[in-house]
One Martini backbone bead per residue (centre of mass of N, CA, C, O) as a GRO file, in nm:
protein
   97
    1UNK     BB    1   0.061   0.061  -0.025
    2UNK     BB    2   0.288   0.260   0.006
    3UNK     BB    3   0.471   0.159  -0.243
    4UNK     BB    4   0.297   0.318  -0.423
    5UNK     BB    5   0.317   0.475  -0.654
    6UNK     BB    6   0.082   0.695  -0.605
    7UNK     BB    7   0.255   0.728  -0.319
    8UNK     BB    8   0.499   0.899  -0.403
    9UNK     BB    9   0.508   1.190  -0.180
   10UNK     BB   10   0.349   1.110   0.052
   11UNK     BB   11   0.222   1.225   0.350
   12UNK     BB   12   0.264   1.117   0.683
   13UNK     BB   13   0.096   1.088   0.933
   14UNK     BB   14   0.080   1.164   1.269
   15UNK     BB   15  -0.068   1.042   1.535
   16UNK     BB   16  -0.129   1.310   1.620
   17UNK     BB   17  -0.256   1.424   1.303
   18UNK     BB   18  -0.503   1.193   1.297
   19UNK     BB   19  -0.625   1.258   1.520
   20UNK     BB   20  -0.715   1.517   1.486
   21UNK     BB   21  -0.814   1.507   1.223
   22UNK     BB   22  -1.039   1.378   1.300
   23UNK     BB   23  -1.191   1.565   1.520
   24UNK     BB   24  -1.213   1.798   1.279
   25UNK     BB   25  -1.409   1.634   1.076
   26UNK     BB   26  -1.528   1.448   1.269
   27UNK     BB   27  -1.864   1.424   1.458
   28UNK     BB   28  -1.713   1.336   1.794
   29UNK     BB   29  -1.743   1.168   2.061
   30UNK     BB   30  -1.550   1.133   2.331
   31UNK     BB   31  -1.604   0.915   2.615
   32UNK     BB   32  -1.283   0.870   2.708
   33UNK     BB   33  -1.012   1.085   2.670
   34UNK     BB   34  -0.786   0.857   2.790
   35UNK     BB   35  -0.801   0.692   2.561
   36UNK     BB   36  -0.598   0.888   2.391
   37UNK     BB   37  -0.353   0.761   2.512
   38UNK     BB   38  -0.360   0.466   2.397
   39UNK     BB   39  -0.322   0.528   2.144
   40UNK     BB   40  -0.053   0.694   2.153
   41UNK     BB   41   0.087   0.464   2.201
   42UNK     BB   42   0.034   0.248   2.033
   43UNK     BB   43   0.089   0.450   1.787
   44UNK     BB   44   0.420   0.609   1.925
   45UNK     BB   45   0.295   0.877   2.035
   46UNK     BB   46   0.365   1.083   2.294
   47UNK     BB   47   0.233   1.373   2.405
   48UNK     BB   48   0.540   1.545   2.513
   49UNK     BB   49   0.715   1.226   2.455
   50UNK     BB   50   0.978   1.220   2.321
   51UNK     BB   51   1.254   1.025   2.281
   52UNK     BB   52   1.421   1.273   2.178
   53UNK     BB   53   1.532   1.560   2.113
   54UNK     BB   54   1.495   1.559   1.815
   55UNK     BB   55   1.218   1.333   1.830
   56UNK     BB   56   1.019   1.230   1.599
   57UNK     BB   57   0.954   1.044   1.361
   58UNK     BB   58   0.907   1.015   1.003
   59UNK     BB   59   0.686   0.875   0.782
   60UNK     BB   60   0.718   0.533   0.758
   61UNK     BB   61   0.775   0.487   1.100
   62UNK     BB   62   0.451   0.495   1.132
   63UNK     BB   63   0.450   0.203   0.969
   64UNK     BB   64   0.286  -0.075   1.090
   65UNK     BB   65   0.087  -0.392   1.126
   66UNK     BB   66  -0.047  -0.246   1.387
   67UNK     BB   67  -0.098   0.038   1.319
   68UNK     BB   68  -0.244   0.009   1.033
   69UNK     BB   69  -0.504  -0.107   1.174
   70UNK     BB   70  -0.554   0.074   1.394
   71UNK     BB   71  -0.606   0.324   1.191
   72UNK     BB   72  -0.853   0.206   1.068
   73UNK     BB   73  -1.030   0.160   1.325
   74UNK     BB   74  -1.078   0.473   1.507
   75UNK     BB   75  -1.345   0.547   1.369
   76UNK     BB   76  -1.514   0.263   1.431
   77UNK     BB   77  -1.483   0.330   1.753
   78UNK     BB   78  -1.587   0.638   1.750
   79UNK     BB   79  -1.872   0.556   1.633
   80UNK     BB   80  -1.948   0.283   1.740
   81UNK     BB   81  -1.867   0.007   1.529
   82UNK     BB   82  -1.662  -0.063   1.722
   83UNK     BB   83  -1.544  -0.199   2.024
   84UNK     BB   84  -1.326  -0.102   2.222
   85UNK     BB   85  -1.276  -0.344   2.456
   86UNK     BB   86  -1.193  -0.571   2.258
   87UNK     BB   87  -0.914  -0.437   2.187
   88UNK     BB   88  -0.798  -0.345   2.482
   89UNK     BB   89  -0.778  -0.611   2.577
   90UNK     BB   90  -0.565  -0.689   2.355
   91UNK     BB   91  -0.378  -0.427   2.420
   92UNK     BB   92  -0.286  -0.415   2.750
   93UNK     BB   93  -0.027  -0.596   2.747
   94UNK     BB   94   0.145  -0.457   2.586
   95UNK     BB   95   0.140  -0.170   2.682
   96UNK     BB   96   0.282  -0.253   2.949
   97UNK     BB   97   0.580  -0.365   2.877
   0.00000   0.00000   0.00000
């Protein structure tokens, strides 16, 4: 999917930038805020916890296959069309390790 042709030069947003594009595009209640801090660890980028002082890397290095699944997941979760808890449940276990 990313390297196809007609996908080159285009731009990979940041776990924070797809966040924030959803929640200004679609009208959506998120019921539980903290849920979003979940979301940041998912998909590896946790607002104002830079990894290095560089900060965070960019491009292809947010893409890989459990993040692009959850990338895929994260409006159904936000509409109420697939349940969080189901998901939380599996991915609990990760997040804190």
């Amino acid at each position: 999917m990313v390297l196809r042709q007609k996908n080159i030069g285009t731009r990979i947003k940041s776990p924070i930038e797809l966040m924030a594009g959803m929640m200004r595009a679609l009208p959506m209640n998120i019921r539980n805020p903290e849920n979003l801090i979940v979301y940041q660890k998912l998909l590896g980028q946790m607002l104002l916890y830079p990894p290095n002082v560089a900060g965070w890397p960019n491009g292809k290095s947010w893409i890989d296959s459990s993040t692009l699944m959850l990338r895929l997941q994260i409006p159904q979760i936000w509409s109420g069309l697939r349940p969080w808890i189901t998901i939380r449940k599996k991915m609990m276990t990760w997040i804190w390790d």
